[in-house]
mmCIF file of the C-alpha atoms, coordinates in Angstrom:
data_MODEL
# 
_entry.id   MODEL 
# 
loop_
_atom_site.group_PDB 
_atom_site.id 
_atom_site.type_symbol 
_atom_site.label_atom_id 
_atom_site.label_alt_id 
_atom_site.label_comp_id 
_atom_site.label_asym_id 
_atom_site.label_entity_id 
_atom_site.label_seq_id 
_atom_site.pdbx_PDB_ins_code 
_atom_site.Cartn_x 
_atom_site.Cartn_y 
_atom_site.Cartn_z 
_atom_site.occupancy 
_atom_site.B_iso_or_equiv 
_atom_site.pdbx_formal_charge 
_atom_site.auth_seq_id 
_atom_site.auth_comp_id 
_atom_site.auth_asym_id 
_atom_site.auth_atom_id 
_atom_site.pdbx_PDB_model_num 
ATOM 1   C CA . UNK A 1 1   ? 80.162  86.706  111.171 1.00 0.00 ? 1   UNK A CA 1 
ATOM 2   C CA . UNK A 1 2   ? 83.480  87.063  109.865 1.00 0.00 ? 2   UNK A CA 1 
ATOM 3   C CA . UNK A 1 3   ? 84.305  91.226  111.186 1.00 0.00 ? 3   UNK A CA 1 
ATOM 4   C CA . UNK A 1 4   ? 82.640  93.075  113.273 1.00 0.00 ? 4   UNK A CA 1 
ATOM 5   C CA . UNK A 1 5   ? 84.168  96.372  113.774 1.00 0.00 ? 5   UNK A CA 1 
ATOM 6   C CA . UNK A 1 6   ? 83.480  99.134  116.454 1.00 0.00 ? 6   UNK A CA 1 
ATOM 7   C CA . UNK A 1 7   ? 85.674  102.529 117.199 1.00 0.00 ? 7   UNK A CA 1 
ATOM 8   C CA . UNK A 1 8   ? 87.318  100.637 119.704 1.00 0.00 ? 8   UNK A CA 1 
ATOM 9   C CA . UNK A 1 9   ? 88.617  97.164  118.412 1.00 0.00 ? 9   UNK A CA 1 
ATOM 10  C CA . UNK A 1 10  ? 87.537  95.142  115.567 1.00 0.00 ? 10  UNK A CA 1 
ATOM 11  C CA . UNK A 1 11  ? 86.489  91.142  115.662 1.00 0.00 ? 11  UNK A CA 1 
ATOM 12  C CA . UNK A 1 12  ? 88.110  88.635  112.853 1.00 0.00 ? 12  UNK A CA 1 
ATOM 13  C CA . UNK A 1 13  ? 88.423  85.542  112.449 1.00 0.00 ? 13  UNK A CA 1 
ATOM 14  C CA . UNK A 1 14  ? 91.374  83.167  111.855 1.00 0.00 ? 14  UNK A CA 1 
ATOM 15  C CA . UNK A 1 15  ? 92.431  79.705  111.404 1.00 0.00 ? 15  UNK A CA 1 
ATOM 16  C CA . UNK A 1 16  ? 95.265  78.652  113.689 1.00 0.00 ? 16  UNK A CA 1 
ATOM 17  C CA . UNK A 1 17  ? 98.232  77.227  112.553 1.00 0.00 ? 17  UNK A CA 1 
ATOM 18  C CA . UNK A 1 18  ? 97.895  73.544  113.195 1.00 0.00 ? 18  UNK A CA 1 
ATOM 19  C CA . UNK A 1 19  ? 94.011  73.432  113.643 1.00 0.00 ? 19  UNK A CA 1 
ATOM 20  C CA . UNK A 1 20  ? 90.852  73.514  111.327 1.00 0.00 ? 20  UNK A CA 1 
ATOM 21  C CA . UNK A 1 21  ? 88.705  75.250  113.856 1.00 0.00 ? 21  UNK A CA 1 
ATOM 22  C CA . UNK A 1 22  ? 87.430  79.089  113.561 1.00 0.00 ? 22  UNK A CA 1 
ATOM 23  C CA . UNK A 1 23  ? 88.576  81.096  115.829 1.00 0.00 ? 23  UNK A CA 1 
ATOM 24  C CA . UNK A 1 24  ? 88.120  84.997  116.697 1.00 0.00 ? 24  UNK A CA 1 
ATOM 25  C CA . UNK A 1 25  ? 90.691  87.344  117.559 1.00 0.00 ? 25  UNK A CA 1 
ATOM 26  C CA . UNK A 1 26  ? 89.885  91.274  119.350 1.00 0.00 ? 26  UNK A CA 1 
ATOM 27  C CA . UNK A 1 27  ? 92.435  93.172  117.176 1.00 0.00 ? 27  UNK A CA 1 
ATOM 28  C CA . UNK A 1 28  ? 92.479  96.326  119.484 1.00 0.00 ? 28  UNK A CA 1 
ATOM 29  C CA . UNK A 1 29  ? 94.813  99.429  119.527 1.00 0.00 ? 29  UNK A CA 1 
ATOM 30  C CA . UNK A 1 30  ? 97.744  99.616  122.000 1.00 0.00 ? 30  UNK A CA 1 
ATOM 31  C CA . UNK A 1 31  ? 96.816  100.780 125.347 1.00 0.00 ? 31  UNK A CA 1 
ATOM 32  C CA . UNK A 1 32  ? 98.988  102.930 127.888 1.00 0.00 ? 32  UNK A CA 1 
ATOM 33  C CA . UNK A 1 33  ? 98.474  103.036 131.330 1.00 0.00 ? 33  UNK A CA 1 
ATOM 34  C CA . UNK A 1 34  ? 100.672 105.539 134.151 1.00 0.00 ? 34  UNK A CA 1 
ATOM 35  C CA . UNK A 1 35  ? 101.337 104.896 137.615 1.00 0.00 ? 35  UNK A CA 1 
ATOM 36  C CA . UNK A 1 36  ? 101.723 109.092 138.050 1.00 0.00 ? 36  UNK A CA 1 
ATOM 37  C CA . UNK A 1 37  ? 103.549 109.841 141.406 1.00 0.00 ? 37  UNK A CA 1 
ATOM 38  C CA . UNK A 1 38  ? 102.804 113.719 142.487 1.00 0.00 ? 38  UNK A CA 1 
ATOM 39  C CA . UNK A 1 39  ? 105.079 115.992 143.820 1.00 0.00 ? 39  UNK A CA 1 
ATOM 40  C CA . UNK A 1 40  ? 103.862 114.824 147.385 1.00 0.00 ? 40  UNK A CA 1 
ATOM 41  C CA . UNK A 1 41  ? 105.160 111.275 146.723 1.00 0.00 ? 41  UNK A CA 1 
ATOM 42  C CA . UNK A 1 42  ? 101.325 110.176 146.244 1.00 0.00 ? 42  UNK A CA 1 
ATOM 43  C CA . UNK A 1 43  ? 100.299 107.996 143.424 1.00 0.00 ? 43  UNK A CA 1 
ATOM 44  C CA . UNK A 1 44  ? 97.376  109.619 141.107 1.00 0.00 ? 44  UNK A CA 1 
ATOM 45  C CA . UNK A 1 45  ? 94.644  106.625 140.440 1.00 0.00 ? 45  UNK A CA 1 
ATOM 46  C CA . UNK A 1 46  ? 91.247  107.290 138.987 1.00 0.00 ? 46  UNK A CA 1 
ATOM 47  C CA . UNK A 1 47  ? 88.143  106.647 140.008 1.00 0.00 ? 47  UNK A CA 1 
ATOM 48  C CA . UNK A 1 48  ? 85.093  106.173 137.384 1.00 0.00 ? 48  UNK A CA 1 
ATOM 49  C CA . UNK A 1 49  ? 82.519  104.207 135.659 1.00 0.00 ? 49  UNK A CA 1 
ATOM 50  C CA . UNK A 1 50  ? 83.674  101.058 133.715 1.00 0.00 ? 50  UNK A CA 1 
ATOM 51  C CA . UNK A 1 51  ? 80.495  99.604  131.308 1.00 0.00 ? 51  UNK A CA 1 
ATOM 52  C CA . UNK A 1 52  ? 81.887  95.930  131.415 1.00 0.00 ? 52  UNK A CA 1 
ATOM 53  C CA . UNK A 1 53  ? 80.982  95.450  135.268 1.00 0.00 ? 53  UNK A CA 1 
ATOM 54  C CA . UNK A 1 54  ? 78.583  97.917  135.986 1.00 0.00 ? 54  UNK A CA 1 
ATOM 55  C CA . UNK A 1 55  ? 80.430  99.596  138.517 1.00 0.00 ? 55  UNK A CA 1 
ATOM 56  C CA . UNK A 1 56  ? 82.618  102.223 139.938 1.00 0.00 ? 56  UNK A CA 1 
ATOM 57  C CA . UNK A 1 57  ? 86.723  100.992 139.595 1.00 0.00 ? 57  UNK A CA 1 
ATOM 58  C CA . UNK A 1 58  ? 89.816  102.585 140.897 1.00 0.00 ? 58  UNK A CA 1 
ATOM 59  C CA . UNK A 1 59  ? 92.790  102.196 138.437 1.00 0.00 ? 59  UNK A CA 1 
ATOM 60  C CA . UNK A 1 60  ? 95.619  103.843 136.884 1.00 0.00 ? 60  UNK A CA 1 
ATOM 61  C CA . UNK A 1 61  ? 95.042  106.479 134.288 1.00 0.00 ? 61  UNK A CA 1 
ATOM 62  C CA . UNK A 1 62  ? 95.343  104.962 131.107 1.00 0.00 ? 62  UNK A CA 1 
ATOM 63  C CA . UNK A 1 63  ? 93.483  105.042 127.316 1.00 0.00 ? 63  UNK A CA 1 
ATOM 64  C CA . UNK A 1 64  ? 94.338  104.209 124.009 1.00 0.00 ? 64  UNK A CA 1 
ATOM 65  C CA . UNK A 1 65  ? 97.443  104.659 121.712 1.00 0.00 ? 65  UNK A CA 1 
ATOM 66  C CA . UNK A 1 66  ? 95.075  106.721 118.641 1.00 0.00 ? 66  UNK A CA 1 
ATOM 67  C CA . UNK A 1 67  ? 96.482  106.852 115.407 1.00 0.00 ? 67  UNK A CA 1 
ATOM 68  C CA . UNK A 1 68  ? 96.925  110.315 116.098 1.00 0.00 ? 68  UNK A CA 1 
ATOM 69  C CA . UNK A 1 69  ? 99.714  110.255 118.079 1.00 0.00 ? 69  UNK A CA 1 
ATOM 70  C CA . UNK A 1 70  ? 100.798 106.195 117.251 1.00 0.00 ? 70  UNK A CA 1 
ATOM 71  C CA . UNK A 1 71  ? 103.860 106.731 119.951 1.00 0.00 ? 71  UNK A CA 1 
ATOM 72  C CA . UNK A 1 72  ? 102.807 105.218 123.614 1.00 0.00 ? 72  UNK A CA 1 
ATOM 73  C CA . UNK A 1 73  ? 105.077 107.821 125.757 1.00 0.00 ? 73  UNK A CA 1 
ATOM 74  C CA . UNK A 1 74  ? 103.054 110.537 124.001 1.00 0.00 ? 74  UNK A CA 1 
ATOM 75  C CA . UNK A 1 75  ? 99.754  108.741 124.007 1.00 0.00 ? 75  UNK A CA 1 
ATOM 76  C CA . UNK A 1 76  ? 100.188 107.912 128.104 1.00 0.00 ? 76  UNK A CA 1 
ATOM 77  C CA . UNK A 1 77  ? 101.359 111.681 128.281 1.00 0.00 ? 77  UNK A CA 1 
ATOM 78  C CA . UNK A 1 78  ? 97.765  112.619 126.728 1.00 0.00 ? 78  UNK A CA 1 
ATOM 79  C CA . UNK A 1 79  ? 95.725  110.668 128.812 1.00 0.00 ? 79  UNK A CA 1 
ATOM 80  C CA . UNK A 1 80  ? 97.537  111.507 132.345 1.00 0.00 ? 80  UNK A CA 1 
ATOM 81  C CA . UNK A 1 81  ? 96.876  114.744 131.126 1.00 0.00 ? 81  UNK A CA 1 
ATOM 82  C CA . UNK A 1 82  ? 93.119  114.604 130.051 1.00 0.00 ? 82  UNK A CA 1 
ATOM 83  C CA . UNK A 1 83  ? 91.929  111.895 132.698 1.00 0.00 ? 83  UNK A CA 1 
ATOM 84  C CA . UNK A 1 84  ? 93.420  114.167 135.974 1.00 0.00 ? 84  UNK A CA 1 
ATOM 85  C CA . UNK A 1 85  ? 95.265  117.376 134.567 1.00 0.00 ? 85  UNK A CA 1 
ATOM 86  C CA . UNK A 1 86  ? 98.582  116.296 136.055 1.00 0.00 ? 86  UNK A CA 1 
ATOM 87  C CA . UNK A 1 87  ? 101.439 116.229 133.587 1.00 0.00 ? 87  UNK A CA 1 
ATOM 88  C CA . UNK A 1 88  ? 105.301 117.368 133.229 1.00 0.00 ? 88  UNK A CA 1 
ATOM 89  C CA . UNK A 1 89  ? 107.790 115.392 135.048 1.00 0.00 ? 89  UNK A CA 1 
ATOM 90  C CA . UNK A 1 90  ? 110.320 112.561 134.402 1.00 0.00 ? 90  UNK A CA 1 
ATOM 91  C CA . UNK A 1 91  ? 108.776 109.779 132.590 1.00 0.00 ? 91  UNK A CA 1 
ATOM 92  C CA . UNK A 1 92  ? 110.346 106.296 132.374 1.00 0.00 ? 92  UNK A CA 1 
ATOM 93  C CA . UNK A 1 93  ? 108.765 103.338 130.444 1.00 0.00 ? 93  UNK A CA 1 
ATOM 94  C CA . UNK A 1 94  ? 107.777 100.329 132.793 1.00 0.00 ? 94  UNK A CA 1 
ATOM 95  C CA . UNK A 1 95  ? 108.007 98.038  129.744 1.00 0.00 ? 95  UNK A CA 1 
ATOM 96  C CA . UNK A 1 96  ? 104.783 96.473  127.770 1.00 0.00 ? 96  UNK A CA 1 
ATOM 97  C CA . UNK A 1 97  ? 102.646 93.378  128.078 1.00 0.00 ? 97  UNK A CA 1 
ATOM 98  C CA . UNK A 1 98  ? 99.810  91.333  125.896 1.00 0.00 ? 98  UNK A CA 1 
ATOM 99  C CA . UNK A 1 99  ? 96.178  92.224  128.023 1.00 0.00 ? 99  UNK A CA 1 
ATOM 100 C CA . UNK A 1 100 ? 95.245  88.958  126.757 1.00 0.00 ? 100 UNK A CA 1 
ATOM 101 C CA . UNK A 1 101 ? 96.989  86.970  123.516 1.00 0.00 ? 101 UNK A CA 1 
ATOM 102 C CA . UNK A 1 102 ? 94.460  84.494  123.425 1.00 0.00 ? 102 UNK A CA 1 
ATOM 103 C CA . UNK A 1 103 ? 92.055  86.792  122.293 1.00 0.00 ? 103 UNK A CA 1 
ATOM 104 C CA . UNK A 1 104 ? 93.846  89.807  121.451 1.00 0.00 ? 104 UNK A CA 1 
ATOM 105 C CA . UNK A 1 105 ? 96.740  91.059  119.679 1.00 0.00 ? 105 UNK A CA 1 
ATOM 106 C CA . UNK A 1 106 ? 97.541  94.418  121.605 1.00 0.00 ? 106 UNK A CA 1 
ATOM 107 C CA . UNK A 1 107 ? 100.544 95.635  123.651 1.00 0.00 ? 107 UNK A CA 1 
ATOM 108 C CA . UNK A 1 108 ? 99.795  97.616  127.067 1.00 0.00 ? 108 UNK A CA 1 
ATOM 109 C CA . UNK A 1 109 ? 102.745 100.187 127.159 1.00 0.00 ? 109 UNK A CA 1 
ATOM 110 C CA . UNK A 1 110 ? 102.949 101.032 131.252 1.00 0.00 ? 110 UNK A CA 1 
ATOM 111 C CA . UNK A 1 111 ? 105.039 104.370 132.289 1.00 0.00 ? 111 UNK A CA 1 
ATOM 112 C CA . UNK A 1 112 ? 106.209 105.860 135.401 1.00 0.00 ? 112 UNK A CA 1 
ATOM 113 C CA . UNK A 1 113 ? 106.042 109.426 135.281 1.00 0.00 ? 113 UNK A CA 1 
ATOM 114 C CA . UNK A 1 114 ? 107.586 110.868 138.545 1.00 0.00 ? 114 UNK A CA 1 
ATOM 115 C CA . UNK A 1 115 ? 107.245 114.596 140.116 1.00 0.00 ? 115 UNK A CA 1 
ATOM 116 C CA . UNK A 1 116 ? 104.291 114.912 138.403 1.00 0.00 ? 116 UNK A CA 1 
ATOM 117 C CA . UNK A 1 117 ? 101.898 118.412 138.916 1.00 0.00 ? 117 UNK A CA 1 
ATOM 118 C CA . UNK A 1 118 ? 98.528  119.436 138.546 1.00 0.00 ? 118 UNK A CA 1 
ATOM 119 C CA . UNK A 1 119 ? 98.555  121.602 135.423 1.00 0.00 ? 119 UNK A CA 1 
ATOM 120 C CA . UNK A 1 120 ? 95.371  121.824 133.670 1.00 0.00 ? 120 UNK A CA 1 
ATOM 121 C CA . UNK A 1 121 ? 91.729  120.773 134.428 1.00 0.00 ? 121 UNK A CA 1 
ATOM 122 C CA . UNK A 1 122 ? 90.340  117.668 133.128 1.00 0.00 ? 122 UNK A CA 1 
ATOM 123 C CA . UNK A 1 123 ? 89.593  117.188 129.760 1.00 0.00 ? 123 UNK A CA 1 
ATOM 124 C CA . UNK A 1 124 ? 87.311  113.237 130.007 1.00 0.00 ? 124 UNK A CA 1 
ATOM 125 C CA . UNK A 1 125 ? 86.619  111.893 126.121 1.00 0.00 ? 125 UNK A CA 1 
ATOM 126 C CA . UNK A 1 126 ? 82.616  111.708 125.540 1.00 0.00 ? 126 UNK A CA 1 
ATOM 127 C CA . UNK A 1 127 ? 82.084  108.481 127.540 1.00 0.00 ? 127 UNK A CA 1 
ATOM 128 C CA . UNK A 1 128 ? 84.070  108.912 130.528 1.00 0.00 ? 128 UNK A CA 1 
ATOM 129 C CA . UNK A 1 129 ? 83.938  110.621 133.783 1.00 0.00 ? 129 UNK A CA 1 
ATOM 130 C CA . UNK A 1 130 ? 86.559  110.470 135.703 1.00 0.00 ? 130 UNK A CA 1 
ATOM 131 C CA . UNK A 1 131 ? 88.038  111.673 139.260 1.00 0.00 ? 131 UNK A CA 1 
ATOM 132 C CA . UNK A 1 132 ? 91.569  111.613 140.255 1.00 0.00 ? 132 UNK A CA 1 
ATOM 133 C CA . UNK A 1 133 ? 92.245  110.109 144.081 1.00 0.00 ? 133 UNK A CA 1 
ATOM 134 C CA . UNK A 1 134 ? 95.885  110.252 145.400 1.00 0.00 ? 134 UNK A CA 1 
ATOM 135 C CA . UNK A 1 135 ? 97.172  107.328 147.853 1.00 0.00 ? 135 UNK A CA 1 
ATOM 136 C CA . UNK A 1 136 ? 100.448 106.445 149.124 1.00 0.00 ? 136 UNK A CA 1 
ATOM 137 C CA . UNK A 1 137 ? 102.163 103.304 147.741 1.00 0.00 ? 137 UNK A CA 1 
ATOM 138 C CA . UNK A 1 138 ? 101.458 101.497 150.865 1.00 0.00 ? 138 UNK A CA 1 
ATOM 139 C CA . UNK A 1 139 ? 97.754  102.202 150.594 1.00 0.00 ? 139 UNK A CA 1 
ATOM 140 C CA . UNK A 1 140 ? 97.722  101.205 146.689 1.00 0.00 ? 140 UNK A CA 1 
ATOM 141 C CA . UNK A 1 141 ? 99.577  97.646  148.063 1.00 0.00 ? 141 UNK A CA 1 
ATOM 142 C CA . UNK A 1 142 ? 97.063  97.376  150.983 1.00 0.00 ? 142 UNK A CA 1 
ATOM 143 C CA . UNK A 1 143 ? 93.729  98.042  148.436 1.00 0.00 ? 143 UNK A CA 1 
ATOM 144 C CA . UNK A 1 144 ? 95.483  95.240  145.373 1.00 0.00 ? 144 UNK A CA 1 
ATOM 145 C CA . UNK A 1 145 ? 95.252  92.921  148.585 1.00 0.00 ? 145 UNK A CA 1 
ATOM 146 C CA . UNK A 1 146 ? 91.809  93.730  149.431 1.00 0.00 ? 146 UNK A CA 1 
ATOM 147 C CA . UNK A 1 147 ? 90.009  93.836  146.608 1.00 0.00 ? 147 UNK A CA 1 
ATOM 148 C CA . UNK A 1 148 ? 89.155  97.342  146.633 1.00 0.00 ? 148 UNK A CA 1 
ATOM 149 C CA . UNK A 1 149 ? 91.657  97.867  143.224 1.00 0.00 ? 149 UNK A CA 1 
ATOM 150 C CA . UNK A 1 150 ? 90.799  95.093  141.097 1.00 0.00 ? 150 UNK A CA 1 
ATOM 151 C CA . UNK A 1 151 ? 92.284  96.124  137.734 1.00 0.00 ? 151 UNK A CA 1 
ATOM 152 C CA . UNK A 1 152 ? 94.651  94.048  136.376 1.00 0.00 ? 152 UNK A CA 1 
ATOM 153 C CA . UNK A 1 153 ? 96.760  95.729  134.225 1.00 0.00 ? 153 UNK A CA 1 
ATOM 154 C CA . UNK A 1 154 ? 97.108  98.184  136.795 1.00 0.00 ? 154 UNK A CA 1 
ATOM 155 C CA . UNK A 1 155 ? 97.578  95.891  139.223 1.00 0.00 ? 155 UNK A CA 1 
ATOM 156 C CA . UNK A 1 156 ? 100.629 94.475  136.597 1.00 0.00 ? 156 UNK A CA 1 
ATOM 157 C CA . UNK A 1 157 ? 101.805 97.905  135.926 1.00 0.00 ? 157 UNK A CA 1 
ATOM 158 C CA . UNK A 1 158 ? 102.265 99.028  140.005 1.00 0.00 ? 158 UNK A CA 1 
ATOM 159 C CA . UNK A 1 159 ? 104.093 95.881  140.058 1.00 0.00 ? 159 UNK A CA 1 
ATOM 160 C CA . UNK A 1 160 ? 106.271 96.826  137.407 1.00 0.00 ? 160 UNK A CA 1 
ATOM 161 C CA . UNK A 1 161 ? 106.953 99.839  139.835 1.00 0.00 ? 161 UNK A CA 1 
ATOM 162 C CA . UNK A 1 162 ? 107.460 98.013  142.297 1.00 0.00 ? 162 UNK A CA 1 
ATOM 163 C CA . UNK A 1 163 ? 110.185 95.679  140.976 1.00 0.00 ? 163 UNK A CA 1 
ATOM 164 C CA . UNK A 1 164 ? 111.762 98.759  139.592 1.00 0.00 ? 164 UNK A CA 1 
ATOM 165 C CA . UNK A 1 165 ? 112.101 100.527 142.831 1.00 0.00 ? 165 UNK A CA 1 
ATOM 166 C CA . UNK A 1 166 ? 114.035 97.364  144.582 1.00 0.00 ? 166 UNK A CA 1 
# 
């Protein structure tokens, strides 16, 4: 197997630089993901279904930079939008970071998008159910440090918050 492609990332393989091994490399699209603070000072997570561990998760909304849009502010805009129908307000990039570069060549774009309201209903993609749940920051800290939000890039991207509101 030399490619194996799916809509969602595509499998190749490579020859590092100072090795004769095979090796395969994930190419995947960028991803976005928001940490969305409401009007009430409340952070917007989402709850649904992820495949990969056969369970429910609570993250940060988040989704794929398409080739339709190609630009992560407008891509993260999207998917706040579709995921929990909150959109509008001041958006600020957190900065990116590789998911995984030993697999993967991707960037994960995160955003804070501040005074944010509830503007539209939600609009999930075919595979995806998903229902927003608002917490305070302390309560997002307090469930990263028990286990009940186990995401990492969202874990990464609150921090990113974090550090920017020092």
């Amino acid at each position: 197997m030399d490619e194996l492609t799916t809509h969602i990332f595509k499998i190749t393989s490579s020859k590092p630089y100072n090795d004769n091994h095979k090796y395969y490399c994930i190419e995947c699209p960028d991803w976005v993901n928001i940490v969305a603070i409401a009007t009430t000072g409340e952070i917007i997570l989402v709850k649904q279904y992820r495949y990969g561990i056969n369970d429910m998760t609570l993250e940060l909304p988040a989704g794929m930079v398409d080739n339709e849009d190609n630009n992560p502010l407008e891509a993260a805009r999207r998917e706040l939008l579709e995921e929990t129908g909150y959109g509008k307000g001041q958006w600020i990039s957190l900065g990116w970071m590789h998911p995984n570069p030993a697999i993967q060549n991707n960037r994960c774009h995160s955003f804070l998008a501040k005074n944010v309201e509830k503007i539209a209903d939600i609009k999930n993609d075919l595979h995806e159910n998903t229902e927003p749940v608002l917490i305070s920051p302390t309560t997002m800290e307090d469930w990263i440090c028990t286990g009940k939000i186990t995401h990492s890039l969202a874990i990464s991207a609150f921090y990113l918050y974090q550090n920017l509101r020092k």
